[in-house]
Structures are given as structure tokens and as C-alpha cells.
C-alpha positions as CSV (number, residue, x, y, z in Angstrom):
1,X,4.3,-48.6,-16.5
2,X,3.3,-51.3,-13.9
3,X,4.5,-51.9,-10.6
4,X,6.0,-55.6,-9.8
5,X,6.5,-56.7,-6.4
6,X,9.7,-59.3,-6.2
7,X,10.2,-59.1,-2.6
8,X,8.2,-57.4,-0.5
9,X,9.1,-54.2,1.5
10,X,12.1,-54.5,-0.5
11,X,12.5,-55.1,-4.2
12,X,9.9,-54.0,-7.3
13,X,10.2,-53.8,-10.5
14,X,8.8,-51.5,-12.6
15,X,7.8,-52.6,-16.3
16,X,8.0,-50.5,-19.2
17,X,6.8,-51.2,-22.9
18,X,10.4,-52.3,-23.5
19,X,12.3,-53.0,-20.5
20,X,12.6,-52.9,-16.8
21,X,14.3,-51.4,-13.8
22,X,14.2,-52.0,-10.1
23,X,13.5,-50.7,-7.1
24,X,15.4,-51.6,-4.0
25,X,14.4,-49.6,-0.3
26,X,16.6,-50.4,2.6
27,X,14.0,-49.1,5.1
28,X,13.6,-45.6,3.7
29,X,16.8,-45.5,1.8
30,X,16.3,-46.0,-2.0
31,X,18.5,-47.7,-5.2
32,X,17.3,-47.3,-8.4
33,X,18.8,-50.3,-11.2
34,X,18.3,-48.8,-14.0
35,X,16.5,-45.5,-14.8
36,X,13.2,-46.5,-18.1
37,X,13.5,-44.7,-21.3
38,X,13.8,-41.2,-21.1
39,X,10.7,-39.1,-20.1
40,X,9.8,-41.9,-17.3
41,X,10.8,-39.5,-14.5
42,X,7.6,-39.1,-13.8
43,X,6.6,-41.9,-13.7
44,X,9.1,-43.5,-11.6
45,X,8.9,-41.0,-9.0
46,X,4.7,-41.6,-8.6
47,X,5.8,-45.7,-8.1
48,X,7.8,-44.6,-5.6
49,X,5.0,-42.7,-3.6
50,X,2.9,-45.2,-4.3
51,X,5.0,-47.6,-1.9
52,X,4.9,-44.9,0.5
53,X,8.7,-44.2,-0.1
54,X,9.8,-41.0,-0.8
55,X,12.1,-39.6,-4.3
56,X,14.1,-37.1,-1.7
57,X,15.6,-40.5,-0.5
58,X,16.6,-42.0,-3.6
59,X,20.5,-42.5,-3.1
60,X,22.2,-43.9,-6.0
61,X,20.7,-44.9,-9.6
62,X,22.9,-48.3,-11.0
63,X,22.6,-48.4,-14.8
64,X,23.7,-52.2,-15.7
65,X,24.7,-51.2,-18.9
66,X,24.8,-47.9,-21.5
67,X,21.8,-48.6,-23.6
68,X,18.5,-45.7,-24.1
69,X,16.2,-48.4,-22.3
70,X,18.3,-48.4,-19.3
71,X,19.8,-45.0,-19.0
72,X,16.9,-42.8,-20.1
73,X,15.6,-41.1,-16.7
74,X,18.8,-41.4,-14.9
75,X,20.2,-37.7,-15.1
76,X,16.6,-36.5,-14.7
77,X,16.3,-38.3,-11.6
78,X,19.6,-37.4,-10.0
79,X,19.3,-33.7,-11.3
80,X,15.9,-33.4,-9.1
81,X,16.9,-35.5,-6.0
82,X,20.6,-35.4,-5.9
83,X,21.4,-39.0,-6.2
84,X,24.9,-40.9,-7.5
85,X,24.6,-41.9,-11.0
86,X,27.3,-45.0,-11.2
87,X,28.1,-47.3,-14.0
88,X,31.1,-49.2,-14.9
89,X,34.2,-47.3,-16.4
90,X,34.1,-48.9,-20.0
91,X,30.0,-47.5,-20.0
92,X,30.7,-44.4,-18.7
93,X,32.0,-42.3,-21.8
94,X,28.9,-43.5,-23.6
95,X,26.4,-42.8,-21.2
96,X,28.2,-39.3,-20.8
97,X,27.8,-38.5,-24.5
98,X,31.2,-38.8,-24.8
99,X,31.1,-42.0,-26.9
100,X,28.7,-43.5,-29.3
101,X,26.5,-46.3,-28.5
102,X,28.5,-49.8,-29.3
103,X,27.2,-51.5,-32.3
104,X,26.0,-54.5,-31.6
105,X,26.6,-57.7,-33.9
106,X,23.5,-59.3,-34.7
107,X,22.2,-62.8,-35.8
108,X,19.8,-62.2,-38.4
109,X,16.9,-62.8,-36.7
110,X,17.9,-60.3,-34.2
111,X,17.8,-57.6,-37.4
112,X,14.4,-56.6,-37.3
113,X,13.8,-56.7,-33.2
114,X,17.1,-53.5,-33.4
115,X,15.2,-52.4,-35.8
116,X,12.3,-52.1,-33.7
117,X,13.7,-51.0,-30.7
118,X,15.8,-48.3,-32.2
119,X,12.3,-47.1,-33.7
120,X,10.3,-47.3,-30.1
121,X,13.0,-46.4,-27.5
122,X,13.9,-42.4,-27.0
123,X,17.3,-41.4,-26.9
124,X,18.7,-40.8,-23.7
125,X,20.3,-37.5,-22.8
126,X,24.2,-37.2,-22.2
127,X,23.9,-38.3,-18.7
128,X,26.4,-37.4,-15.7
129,X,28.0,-40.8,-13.8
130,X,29.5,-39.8,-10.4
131,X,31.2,-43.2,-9.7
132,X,32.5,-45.1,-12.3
133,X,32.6,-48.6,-11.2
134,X,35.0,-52.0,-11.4
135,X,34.9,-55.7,-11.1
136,X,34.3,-56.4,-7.2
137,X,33.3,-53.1,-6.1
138,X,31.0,-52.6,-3.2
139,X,27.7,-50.8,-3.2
140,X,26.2,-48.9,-0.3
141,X,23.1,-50.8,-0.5
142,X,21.4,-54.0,0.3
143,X,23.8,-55.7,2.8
144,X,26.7,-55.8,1.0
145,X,25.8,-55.5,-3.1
146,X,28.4,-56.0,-5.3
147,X,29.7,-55.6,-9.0
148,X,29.9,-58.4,-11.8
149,X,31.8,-57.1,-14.3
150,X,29.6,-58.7,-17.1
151,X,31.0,-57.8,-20.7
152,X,29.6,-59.0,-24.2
153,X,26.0,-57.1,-24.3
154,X,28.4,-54.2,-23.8
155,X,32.2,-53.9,-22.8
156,X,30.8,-52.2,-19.3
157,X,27.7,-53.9,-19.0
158,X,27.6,-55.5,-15.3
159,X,25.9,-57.4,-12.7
160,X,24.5,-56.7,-9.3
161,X,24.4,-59.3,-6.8
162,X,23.2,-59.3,-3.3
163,X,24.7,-62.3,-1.7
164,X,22.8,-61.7,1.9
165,X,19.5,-61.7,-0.1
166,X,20.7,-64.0,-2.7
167,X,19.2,-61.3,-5.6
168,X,21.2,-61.0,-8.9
169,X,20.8,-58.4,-11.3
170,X,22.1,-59.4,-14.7
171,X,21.1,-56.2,-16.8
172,X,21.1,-57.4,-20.7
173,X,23.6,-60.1,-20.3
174,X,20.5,-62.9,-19.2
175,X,16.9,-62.5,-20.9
176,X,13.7,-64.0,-19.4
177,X,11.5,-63.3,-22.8
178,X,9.7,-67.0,-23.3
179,X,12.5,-69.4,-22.3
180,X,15.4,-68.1,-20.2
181,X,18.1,-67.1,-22.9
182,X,21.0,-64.6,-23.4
183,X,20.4,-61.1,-23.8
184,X,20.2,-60.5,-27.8
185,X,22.0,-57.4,-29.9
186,X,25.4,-58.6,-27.8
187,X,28.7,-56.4,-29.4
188,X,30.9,-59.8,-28.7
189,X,28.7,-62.8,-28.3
190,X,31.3,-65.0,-27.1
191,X,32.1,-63.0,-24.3
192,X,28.3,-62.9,-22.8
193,X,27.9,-67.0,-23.4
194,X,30.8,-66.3,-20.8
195,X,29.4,-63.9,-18.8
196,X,26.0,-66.5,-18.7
197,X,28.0,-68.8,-16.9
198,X,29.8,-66.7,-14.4
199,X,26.6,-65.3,-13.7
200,X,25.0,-68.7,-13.4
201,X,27.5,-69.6,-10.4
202,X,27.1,-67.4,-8.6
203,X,23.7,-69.3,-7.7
204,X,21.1,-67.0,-6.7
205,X,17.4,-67.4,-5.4
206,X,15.9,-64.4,-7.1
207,X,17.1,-63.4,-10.6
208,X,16.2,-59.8,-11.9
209,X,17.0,-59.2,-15.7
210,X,16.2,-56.1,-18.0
211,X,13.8,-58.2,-20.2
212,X,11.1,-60.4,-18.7
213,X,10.1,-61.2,-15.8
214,X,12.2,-61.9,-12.4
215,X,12.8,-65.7,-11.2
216,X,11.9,-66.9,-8.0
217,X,11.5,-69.9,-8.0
218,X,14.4,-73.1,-8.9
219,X,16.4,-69.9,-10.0
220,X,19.7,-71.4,-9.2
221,X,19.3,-74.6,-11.4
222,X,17.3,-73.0,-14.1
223,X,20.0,-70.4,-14.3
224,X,22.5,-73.0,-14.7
225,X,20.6,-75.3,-17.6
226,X,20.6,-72.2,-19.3
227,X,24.1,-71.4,-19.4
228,X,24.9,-75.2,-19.7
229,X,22.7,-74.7,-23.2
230,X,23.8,-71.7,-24.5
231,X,27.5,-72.7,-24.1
232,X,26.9,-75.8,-25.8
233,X,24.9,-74.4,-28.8
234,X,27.5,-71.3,-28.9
């Protein structure tokens, strides 16, 4: 796993051989978007000493959406430390066990990358949410976070944006792999070309997504060429 800084004092990510979470510390206090594959406990906790911050403060986990690659640790995390597991309330019977995964419906070229990450991503435990989340809702963390309900990767797949900071989160929905794109293995692809354009609006400086790297720099009107494009080629 490596250890990305995107803001300092505030914001990491930490890269895993297929996707990403994030790391936000308001002074000691601790989020957690996203939670690695399952078995990453570990590792997770020793980037969090490493920035001097402390697992015992970890408050709440956010899991964007209820795939492995994004759920994985979270139940293993909150088990040790006692932190809030939340997710939206269309996710939460899936990540609970309660539900199966969505299928998703794939363009053929997307066919063999499933194929590959079903073969190289653990499964991730039934996992407990404590907060089952909503359009608008507010987060306890970084000045005022909020939800984006952003359906089409998955019904309950969301965003998380930070409009004091000017961060956005876009889980699957936005992918950063080569060219900035939508997320692939989408269960309604309509619906996330939609999602790509709410998000876009919203206009942020730093955009953190759960493939690729984060975007600092033009976000705002890179964001928006992309969603202009993707709409347009449908």
C-alpha cells in the first residue's frame, strides 16, 4: 500500500493494488472514505501512525459505495476502534450481507477487467453500518461534509463533498485511470452519465476518486469537459 499526501495535515490517500481510500484528520479526529480490500486492517492502521495520528481516534468510516474494494476493512476497523460505519440506505443491505452485490451491466470491453477484479479482490465480510445515509445529509467531519446521492455505479453509491475545502469524493461514479472517465461496471449507465454532471457542478478544486489518482490542479474545468464528453458520446 502507499501513502499519498493530497493536502497536507489533512487529506491522504492510501493506494491499494486495485483501488483507493482516504484519509481525512481534523486535528486528531479521524474519517476514513473507504476501508481497502479486506485484510488491509493492518495496514491502514500502521499509515495512520505513520502520520503520527492515532487508530483510537478514528470516528466514522464513509464507504462511497457497496463494492469488496471499498468495503473490505471497514467492520475490522470499527470492531477494534469503535468507529460509525455509514453508507447510504440503498447500500446498506448489501454491505450488511443482507443483499447480493448488484450486477453490473457491462460494455464488452469492460468483460474481462470484472473478470479480473472479481479474480484479485477478496470478498468483504457482512459488515455492520451504524448510519444509513440520504441525499443532503451532513457529516461530522471536515467543516461541514456532505452527501451526493450518486446512483448508476450502484443504486446507493454517493459522493462526499467538502464545500469549505472545496474536496469532492466521487467513489466509482468518476475514474481518473489514463483520461478522466466514468467509473466502469456501472448497474445503470445512464444514470452515472447523470450522476457525472451533477458531480461536475458542484465545481471543486481537489477531486478524490476510487481509481486513479486525485486532481488538483484545473479540477473544476477538467471535471466539467469530462462530463460535457461523456454525456455527448452516451
Amino acid at each position: 500500500m502507499d501513502l499519498v499526501e493530497v493536502l497536507p495535515n489533512q487529506l491522504h490517500m492510501l493506494r491499494f493494488s486495485l483501488g483507493q481510500a482516504y484519509l481525512w484528520q481534523d486535528g486528531e479526529a479521524l474519517t476514513l472514505i473507504d476501508a481497502g480490500h479486506a485484510g488491509s486492517a493492518e495496514e491502514i492502521e500502521g499509515a495512520m501512525r505513520s502520520l503520527g495520528a492515532t487508530p483510537e481516534r478514528l470516528e466514522r468510516i464513509v464507504l462511497t459505495h457497496c463494492h469488496d474494494d471499498h468495503v473490505g476493512a471497514a467492520g475490522e476497523l470499527a470492531a477494534r476502534w469503535g468507529a460509525q460505519v455509514l453508507a447510504h440506505r440503498l447500500d446498506a443491505p448489501v454491505i450488511r450481507g443482507e443483499q447480493p452485490v448488484p450486477e453490473p451491466v457491462l460494455l464488452d470491453w469492460e468483460i474481462p477487467l470484472h473478470t479480473h477484479a472479481l479474480a484479485t479482490v477478496p470478498q468483504a465480510p457482512p459488515t455492520q453500518v451504524d448510519r444509513e445515509l440520504e441525499d443532503g445529509d451532513v457529516l461530522g467531519f471536515g467543516d461541514g461534509a456532505y452527501v451526493v446521492h450518486a446512483p448508476g455505479h450502484t443504486d446507493g453509491s454517493i459522493g462526499i463533498h467538502l464545500p469549505r475545502h472545496g474536496v469532492l469524493f466521487t467513489g466509482d461514479c468518476v475514474a481518473a485511470v489514463g483520461p478522466l472517465m466514468l467509473g466502469v461496471f456501472n448497474v445503470d449507465r445512464p444514470r452515472a452519465i447523470t450522476t457525472f454532471t451533477r458531480l461536475a457542478s458542484l465545481a471543486p478544486s481537489v477531486a478524490c476518486f476510487g481509481h486513479g489518482d486525485p486532481l488538483t490542479e484545473n479540477t473544476a474545468g477538467a471535471l466539467a469537459k469530462a462530463a460535457l464528453e461523456t454525456a455527448a458520446s452516451g
